[in-house]
mmCIF file of the protein (N, C-alpha, C, O) and its ligand, coordinates in Angstrom:
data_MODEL
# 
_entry.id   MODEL 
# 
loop_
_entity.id 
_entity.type 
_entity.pdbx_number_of_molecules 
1 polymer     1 
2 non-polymer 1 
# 
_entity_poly.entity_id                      1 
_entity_poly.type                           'polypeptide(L)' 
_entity_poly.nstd_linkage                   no 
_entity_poly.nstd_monomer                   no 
_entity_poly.pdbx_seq_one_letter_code       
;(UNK)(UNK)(UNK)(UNK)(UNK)(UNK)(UNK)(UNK)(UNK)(UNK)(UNK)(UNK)(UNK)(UNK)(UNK)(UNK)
(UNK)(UNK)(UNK)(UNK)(UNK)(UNK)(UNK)(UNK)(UNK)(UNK)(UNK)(UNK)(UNK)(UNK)(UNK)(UNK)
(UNK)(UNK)(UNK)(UNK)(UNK)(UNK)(UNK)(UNK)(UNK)(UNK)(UNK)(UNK)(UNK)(UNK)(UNK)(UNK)
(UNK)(UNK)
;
_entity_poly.pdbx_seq_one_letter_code_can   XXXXXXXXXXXXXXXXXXXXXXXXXXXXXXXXXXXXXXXXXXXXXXXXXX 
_entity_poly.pdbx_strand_id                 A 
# 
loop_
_entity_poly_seq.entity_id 
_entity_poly_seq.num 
_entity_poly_seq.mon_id 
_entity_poly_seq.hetero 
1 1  UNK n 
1 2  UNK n 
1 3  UNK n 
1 4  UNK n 
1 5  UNK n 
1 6  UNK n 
1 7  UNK n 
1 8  UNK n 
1 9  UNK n 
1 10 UNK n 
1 11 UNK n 
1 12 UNK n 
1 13 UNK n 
1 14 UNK n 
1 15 UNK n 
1 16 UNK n 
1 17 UNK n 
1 18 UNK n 
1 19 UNK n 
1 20 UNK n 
1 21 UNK n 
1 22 UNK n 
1 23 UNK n 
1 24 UNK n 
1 25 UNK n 
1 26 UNK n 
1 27 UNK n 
1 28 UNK n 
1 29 UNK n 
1 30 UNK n 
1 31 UNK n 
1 32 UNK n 
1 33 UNK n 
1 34 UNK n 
1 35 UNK n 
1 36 UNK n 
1 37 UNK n 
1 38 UNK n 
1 39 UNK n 
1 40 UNK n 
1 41 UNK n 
1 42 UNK n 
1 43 UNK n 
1 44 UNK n 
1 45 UNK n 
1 46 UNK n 
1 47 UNK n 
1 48 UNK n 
1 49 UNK n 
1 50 UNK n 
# 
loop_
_struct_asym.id 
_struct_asym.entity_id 
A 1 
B 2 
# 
loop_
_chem_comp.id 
_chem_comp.type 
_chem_comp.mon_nstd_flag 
UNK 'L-peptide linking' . 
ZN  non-polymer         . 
# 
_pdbx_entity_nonpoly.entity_id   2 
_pdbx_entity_nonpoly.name        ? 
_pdbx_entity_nonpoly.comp_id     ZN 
# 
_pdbx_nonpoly_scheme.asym_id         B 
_pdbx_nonpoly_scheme.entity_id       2 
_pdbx_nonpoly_scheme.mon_id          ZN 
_pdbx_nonpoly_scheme.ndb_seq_num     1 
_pdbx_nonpoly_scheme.pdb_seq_num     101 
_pdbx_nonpoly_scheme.auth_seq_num    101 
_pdbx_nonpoly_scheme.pdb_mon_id      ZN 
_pdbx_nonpoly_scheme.auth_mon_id     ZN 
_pdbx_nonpoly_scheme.pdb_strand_id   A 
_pdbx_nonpoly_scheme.pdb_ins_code    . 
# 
loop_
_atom_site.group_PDB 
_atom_site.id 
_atom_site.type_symbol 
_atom_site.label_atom_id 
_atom_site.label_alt_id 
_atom_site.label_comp_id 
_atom_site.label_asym_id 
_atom_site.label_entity_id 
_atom_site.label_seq_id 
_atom_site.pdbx_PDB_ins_code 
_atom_site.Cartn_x 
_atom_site.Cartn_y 
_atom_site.Cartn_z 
_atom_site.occupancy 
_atom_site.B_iso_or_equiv 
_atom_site.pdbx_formal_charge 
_atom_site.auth_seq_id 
_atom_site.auth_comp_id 
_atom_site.auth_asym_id 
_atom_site.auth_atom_id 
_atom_site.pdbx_PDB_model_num 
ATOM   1   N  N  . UNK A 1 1  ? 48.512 112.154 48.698 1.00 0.00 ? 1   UNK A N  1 
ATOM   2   C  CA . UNK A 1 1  ? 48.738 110.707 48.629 1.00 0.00 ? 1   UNK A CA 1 
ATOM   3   C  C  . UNK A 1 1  ? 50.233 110.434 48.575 1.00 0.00 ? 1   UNK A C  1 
ATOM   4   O  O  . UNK A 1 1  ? 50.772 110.739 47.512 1.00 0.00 ? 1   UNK A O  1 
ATOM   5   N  N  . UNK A 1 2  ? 51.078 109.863 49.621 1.00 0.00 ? 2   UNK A N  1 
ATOM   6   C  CA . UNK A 1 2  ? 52.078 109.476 49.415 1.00 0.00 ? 2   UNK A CA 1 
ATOM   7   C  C  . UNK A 1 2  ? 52.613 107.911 49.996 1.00 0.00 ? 2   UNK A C  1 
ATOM   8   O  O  . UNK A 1 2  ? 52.643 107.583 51.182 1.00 0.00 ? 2   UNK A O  1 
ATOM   9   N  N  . UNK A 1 3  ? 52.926 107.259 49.096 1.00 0.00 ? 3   UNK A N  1 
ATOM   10  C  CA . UNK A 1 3  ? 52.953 105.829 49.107 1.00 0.00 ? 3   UNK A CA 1 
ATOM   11  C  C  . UNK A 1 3  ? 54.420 105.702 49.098 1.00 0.00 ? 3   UNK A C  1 
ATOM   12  O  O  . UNK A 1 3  ? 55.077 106.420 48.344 1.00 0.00 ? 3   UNK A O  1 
ATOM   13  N  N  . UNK A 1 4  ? 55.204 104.516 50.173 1.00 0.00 ? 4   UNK A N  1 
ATOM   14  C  CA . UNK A 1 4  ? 56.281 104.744 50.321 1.00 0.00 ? 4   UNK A CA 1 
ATOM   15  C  C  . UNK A 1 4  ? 56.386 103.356 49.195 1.00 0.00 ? 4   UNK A C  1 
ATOM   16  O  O  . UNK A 1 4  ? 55.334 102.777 48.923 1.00 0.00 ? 4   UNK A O  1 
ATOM   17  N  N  . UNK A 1 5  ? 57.251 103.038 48.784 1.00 0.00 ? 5   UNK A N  1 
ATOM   18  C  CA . UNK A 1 5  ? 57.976 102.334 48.014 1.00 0.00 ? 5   UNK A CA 1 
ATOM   19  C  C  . UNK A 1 5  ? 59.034 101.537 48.173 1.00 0.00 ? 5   UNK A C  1 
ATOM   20  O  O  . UNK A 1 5  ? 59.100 100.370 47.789 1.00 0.00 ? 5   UNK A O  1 
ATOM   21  N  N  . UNK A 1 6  ? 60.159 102.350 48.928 1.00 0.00 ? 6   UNK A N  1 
ATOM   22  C  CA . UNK A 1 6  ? 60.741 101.461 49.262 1.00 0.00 ? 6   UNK A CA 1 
ATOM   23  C  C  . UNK A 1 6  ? 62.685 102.425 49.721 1.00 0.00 ? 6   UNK A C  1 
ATOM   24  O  O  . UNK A 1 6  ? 62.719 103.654 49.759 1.00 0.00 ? 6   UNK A O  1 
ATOM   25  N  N  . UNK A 1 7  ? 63.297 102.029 49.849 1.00 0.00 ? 7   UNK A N  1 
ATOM   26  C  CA . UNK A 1 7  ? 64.606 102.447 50.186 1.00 0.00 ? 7   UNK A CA 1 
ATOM   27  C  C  . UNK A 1 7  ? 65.553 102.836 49.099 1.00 0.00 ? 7   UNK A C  1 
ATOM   28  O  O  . UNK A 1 7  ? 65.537 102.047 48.154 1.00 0.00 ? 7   UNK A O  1 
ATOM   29  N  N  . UNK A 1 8  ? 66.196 103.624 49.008 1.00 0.00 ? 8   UNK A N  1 
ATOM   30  C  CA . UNK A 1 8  ? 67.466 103.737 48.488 1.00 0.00 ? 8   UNK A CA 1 
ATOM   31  C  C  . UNK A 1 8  ? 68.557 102.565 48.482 1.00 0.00 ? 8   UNK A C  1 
ATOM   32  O  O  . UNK A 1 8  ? 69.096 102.204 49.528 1.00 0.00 ? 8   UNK A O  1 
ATOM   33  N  N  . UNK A 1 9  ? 68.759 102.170 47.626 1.00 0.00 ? 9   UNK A N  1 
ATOM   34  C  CA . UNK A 1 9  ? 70.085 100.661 48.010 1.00 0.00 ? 9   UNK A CA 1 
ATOM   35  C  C  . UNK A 1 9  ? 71.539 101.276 48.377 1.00 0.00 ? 9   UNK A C  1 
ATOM   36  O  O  . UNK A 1 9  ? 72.518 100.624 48.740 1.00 0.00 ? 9   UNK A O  1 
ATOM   37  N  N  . UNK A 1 10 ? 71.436 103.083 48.152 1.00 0.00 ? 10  UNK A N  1 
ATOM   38  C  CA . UNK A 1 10 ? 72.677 102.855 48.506 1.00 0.00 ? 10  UNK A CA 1 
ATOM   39  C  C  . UNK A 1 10 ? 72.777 103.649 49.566 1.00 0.00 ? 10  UNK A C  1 
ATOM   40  O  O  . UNK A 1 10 ? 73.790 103.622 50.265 1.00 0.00 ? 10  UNK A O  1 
ATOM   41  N  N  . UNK A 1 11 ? 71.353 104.768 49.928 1.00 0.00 ? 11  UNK A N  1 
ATOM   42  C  CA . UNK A 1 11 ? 72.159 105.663 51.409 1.00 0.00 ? 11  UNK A CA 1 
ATOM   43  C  C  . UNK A 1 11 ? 70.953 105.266 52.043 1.00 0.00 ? 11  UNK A C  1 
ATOM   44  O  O  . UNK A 1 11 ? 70.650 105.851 53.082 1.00 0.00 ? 11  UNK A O  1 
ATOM   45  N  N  . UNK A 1 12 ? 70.195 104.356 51.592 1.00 0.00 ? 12  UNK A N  1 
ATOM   46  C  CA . UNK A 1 12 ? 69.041 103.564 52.891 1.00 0.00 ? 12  UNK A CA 1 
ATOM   47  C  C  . UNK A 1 12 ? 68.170 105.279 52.071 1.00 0.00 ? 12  UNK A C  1 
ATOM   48  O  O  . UNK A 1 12 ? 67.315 104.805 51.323 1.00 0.00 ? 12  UNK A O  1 
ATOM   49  N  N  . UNK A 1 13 ? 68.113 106.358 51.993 1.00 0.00 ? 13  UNK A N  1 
ATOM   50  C  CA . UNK A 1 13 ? 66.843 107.067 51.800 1.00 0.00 ? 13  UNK A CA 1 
ATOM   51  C  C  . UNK A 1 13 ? 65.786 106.516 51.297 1.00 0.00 ? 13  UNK A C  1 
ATOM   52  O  O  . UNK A 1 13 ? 65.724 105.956 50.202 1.00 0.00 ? 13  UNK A O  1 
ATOM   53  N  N  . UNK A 1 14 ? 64.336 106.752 52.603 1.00 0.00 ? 14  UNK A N  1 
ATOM   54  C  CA . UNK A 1 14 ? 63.225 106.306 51.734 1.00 0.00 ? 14  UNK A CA 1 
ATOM   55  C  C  . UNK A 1 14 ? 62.940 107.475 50.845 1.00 0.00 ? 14  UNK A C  1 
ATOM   56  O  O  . UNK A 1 14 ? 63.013 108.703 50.903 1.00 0.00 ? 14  UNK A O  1 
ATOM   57  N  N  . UNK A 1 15 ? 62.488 106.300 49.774 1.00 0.00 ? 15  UNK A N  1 
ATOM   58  C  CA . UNK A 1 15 ? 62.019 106.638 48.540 1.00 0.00 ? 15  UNK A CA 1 
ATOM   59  C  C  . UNK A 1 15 ? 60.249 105.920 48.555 1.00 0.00 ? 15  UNK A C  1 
ATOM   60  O  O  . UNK A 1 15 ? 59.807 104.829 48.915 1.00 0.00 ? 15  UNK A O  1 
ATOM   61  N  N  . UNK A 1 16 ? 59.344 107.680 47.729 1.00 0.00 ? 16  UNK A N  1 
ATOM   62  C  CA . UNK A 1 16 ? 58.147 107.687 48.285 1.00 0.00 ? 16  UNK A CA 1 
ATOM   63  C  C  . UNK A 1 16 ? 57.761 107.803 46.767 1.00 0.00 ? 16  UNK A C  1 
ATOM   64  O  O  . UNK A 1 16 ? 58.653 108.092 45.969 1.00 0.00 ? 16  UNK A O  1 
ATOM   65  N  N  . UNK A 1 17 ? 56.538 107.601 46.347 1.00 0.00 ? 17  UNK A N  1 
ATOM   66  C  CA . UNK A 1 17 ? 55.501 107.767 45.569 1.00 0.00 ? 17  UNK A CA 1 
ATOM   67  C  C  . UNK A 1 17 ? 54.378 108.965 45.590 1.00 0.00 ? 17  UNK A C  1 
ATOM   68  O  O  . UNK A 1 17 ? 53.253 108.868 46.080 1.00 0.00 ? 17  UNK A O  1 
ATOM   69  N  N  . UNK A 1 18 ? 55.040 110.314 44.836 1.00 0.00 ? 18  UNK A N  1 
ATOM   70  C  CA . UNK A 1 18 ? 54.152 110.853 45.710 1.00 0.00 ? 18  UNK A CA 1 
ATOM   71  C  C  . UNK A 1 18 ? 52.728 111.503 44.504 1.00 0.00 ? 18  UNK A C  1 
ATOM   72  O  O  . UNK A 1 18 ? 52.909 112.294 43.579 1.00 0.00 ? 18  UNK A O  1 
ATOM   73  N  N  . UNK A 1 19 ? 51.587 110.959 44.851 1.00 0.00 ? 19  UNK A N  1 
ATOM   74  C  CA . UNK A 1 19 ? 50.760 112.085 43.552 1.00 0.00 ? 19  UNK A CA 1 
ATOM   75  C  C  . UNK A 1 19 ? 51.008 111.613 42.157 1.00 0.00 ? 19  UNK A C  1 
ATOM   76  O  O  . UNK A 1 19 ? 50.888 112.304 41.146 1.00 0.00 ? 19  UNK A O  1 
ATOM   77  N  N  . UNK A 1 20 ? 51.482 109.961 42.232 1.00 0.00 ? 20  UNK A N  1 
ATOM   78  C  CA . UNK A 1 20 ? 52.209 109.241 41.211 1.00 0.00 ? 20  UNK A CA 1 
ATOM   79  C  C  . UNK A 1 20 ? 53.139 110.169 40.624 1.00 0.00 ? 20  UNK A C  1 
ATOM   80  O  O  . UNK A 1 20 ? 52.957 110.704 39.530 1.00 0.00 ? 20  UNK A O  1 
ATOM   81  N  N  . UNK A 1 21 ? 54.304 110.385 41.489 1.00 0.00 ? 21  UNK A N  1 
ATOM   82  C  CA . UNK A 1 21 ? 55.150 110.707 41.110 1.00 0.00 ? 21  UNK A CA 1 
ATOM   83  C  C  . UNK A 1 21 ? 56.688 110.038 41.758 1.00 0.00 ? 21  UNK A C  1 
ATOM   84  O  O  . UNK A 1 21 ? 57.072 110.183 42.918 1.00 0.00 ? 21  UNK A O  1 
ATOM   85  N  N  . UNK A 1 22 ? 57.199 109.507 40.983 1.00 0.00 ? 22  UNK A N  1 
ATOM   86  C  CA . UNK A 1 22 ? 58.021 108.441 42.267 1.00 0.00 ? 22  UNK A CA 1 
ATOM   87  C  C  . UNK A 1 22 ? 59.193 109.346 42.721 1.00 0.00 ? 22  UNK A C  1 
ATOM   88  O  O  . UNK A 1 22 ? 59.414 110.382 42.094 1.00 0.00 ? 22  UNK A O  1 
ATOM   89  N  N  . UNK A 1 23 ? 59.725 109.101 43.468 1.00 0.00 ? 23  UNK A N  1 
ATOM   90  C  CA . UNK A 1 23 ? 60.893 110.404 43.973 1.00 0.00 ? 23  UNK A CA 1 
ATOM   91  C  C  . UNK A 1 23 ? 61.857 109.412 44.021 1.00 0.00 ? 23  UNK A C  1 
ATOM   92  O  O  . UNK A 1 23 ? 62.260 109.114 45.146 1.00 0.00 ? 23  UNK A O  1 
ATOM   93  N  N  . UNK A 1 24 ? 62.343 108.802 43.026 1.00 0.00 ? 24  UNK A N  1 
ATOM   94  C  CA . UNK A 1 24 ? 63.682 108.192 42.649 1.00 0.00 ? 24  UNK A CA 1 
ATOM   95  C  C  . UNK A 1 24 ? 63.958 107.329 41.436 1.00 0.00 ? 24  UNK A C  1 
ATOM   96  O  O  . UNK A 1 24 ? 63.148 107.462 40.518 1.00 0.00 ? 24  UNK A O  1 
ATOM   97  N  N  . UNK A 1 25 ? 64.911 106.504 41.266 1.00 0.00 ? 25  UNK A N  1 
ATOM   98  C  CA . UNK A 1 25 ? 65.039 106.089 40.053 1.00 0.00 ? 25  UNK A CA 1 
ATOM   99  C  C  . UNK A 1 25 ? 64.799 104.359 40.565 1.00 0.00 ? 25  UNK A C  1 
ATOM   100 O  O  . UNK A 1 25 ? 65.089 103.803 41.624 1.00 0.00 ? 25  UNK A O  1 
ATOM   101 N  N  . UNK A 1 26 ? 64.120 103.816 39.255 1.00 0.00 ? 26  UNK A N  1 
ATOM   102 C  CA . UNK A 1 26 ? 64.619 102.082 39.345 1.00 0.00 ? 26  UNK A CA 1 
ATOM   103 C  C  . UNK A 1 26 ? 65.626 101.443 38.219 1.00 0.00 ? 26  UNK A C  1 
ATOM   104 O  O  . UNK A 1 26 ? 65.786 101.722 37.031 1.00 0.00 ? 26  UNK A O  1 
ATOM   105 N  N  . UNK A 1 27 ? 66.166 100.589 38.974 1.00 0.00 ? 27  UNK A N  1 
ATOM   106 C  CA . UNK A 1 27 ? 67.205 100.129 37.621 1.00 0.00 ? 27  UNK A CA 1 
ATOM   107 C  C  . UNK A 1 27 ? 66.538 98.793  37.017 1.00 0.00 ? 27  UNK A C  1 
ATOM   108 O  O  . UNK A 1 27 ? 65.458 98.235  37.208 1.00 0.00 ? 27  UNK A O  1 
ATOM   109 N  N  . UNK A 1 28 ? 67.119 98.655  36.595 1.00 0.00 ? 28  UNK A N  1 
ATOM   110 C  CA . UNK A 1 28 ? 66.595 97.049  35.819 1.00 0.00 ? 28  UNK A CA 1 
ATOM   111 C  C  . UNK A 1 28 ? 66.704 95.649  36.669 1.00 0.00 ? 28  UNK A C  1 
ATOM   112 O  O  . UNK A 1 28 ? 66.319 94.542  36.292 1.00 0.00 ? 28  UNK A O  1 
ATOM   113 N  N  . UNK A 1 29 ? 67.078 95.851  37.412 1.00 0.00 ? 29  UNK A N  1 
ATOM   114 C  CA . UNK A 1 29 ? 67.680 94.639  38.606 1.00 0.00 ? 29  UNK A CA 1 
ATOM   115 C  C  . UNK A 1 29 ? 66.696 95.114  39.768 1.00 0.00 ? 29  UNK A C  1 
ATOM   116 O  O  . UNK A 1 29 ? 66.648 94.613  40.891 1.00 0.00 ? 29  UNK A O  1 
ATOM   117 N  N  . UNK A 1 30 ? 65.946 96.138  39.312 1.00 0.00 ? 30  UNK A N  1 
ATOM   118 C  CA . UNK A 1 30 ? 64.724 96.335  40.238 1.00 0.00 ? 30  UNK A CA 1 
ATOM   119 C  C  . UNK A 1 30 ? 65.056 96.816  41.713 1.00 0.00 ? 30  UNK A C  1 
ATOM   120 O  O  . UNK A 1 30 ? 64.272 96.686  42.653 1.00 0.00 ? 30  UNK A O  1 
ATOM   121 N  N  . UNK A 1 31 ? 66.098 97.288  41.783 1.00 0.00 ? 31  UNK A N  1 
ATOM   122 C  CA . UNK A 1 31 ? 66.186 98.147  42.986 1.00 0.00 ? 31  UNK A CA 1 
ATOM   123 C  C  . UNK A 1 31 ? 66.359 99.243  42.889 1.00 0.00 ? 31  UNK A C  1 
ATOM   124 O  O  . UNK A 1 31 ? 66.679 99.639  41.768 1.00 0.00 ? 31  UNK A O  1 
ATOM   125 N  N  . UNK A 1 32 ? 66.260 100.035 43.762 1.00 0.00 ? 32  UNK A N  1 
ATOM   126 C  CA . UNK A 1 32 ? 65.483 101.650 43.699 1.00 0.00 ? 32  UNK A CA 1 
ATOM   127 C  C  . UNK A 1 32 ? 66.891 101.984 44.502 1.00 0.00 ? 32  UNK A C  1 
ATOM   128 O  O  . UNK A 1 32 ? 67.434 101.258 45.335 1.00 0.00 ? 32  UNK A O  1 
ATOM   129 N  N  . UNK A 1 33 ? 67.436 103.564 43.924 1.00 0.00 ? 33  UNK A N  1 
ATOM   130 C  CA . UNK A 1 33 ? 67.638 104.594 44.143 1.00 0.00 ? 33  UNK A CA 1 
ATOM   131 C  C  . UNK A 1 33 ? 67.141 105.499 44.210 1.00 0.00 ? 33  UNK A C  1 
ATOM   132 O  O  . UNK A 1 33 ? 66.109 105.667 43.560 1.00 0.00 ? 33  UNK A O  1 
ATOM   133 N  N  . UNK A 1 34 ? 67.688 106.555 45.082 1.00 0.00 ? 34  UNK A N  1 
ATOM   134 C  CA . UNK A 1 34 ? 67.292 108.328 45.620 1.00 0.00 ? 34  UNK A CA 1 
ATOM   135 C  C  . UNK A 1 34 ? 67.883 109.014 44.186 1.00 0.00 ? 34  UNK A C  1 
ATOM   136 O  O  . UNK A 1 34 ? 68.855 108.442 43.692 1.00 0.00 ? 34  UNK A O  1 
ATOM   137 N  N  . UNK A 1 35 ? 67.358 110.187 43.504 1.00 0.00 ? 35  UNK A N  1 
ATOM   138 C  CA . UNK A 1 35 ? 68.000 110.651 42.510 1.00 0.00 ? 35  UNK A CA 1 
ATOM   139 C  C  . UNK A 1 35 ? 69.754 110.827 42.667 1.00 0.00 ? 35  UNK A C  1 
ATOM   140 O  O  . UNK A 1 35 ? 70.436 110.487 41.701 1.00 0.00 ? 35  UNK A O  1 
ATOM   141 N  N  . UNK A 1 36 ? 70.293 111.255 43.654 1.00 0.00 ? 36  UNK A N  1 
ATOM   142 C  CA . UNK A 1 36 ? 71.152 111.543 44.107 1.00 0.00 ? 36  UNK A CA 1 
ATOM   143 C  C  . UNK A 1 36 ? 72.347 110.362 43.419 1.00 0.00 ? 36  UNK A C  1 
ATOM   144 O  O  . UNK A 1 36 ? 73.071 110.549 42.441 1.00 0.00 ? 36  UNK A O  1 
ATOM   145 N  N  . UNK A 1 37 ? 72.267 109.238 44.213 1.00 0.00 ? 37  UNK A N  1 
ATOM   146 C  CA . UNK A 1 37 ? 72.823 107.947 44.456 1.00 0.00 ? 37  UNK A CA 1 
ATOM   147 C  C  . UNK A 1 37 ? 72.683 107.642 42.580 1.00 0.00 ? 37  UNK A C  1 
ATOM   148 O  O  . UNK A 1 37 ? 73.502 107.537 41.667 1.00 0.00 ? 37  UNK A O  1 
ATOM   149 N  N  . UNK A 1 38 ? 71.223 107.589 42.685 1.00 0.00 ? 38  UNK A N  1 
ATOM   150 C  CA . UNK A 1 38 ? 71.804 106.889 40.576 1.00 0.00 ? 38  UNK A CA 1 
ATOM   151 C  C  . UNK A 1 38 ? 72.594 107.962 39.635 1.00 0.00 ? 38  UNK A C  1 
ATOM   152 O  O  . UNK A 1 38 ? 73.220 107.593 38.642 1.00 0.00 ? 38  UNK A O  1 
ATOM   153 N  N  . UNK A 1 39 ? 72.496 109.471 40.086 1.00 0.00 ? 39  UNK A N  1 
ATOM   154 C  CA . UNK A 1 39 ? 73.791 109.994 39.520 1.00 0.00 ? 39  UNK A CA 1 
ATOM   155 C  C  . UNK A 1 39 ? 74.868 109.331 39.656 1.00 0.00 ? 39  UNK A C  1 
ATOM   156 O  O  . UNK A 1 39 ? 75.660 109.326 38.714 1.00 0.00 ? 39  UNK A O  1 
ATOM   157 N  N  . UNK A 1 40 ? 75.129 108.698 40.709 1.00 0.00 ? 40  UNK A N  1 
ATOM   158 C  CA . UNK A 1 40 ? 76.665 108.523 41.124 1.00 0.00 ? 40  UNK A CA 1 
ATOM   159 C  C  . UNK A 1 40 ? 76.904 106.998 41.109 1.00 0.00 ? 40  UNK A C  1 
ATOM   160 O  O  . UNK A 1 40 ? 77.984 106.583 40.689 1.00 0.00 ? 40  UNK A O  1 
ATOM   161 N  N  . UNK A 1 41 ? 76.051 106.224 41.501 1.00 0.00 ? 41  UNK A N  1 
ATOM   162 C  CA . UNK A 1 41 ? 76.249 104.871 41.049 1.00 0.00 ? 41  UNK A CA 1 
ATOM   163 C  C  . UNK A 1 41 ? 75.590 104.146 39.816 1.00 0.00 ? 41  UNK A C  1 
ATOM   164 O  O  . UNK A 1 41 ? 76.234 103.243 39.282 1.00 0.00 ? 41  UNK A O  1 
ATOM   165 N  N  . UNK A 1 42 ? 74.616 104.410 39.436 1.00 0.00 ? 42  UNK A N  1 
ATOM   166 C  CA . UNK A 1 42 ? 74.159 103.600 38.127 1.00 0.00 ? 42  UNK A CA 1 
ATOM   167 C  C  . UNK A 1 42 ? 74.770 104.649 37.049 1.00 0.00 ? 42  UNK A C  1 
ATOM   168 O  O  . UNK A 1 42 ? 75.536 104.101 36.256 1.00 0.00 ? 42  UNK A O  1 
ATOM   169 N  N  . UNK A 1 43 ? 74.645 105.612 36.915 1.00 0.00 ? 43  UNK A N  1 
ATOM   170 C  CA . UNK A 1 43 ? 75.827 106.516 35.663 1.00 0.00 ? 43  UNK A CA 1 
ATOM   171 C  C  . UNK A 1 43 ? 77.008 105.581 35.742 1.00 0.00 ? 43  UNK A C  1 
ATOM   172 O  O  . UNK A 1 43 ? 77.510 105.129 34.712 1.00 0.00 ? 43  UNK A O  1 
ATOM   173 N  N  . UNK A 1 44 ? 77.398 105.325 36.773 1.00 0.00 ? 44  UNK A N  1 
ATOM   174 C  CA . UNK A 1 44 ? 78.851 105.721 36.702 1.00 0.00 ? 44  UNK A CA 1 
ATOM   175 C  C  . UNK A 1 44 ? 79.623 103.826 36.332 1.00 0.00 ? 44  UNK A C  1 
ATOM   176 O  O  . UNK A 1 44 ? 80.735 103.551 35.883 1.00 0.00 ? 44  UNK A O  1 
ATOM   177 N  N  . UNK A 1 45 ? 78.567 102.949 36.718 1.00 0.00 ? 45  UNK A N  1 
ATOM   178 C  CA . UNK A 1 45 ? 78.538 101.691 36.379 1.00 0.00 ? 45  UNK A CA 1 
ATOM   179 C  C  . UNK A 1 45 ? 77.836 101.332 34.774 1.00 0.00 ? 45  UNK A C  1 
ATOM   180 O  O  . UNK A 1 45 ? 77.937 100.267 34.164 1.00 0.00 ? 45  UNK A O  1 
ATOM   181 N  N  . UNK A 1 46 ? 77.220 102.395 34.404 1.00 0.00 ? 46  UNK A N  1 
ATOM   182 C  CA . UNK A 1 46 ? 76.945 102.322 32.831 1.00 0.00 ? 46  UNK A CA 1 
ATOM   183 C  C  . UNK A 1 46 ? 77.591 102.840 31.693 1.00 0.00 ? 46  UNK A C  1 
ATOM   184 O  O  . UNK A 1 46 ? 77.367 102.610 30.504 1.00 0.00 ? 46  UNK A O  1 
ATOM   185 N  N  . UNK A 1 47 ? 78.672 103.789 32.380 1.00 0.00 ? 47  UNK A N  1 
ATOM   186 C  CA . UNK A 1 47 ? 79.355 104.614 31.671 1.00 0.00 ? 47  UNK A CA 1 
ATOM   187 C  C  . UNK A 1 47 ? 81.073 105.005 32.404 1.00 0.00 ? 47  UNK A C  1 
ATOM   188 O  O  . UNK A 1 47 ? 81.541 106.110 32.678 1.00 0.00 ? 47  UNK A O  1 
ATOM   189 N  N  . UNK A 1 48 ? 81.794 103.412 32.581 1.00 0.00 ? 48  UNK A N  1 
ATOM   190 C  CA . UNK A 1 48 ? 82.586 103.297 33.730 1.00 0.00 ? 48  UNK A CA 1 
ATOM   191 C  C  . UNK A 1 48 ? 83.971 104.542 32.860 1.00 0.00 ? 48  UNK A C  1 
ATOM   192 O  O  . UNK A 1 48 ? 84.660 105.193 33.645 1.00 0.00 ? 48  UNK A O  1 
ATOM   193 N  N  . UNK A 1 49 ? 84.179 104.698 31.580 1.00 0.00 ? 49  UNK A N  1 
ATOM   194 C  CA . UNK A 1 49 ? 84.848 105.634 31.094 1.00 0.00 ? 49  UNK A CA 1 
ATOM   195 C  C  . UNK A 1 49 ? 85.017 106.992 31.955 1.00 0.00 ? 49  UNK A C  1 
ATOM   196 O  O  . UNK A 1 49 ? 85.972 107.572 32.472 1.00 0.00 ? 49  UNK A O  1 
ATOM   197 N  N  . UNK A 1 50 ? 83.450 107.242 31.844 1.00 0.00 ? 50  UNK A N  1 
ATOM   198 C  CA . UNK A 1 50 ? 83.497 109.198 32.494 1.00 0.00 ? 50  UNK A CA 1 
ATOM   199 C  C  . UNK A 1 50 ? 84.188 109.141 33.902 1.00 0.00 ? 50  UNK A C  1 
ATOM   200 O  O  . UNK A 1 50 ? 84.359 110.175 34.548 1.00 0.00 ? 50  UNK A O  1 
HETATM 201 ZN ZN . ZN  B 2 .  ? 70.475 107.375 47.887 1.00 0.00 2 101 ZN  A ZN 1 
# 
């Protein structure tokens, strides 16, 4: 079972649902990142110090 979900906001990767397992992150503003991308942009906008 794999249910797509929806895009990456920041490198366009779809992001899938797979076996209820989602293969990315959501933020609170409800748009979805690839694991990749919320390392590097939602870390880095929550924790603008590091
Ligand atoms: Zn991405």
């Amino acid at each position: 079972m794999r249910e797509l979900v929806g895009a990456c906001k920041c490198c366009n990767k779809e992001i899938y649902c797979l076996d209820g397992f989602f293969n990315g992150m959501h933020t609170d503003d409800k748009e979805i990142f690839c694991f990749d991308c919320y390392e590097t942009e939602v870390k880095k906008e929550e924790d603008p110090q590091a």
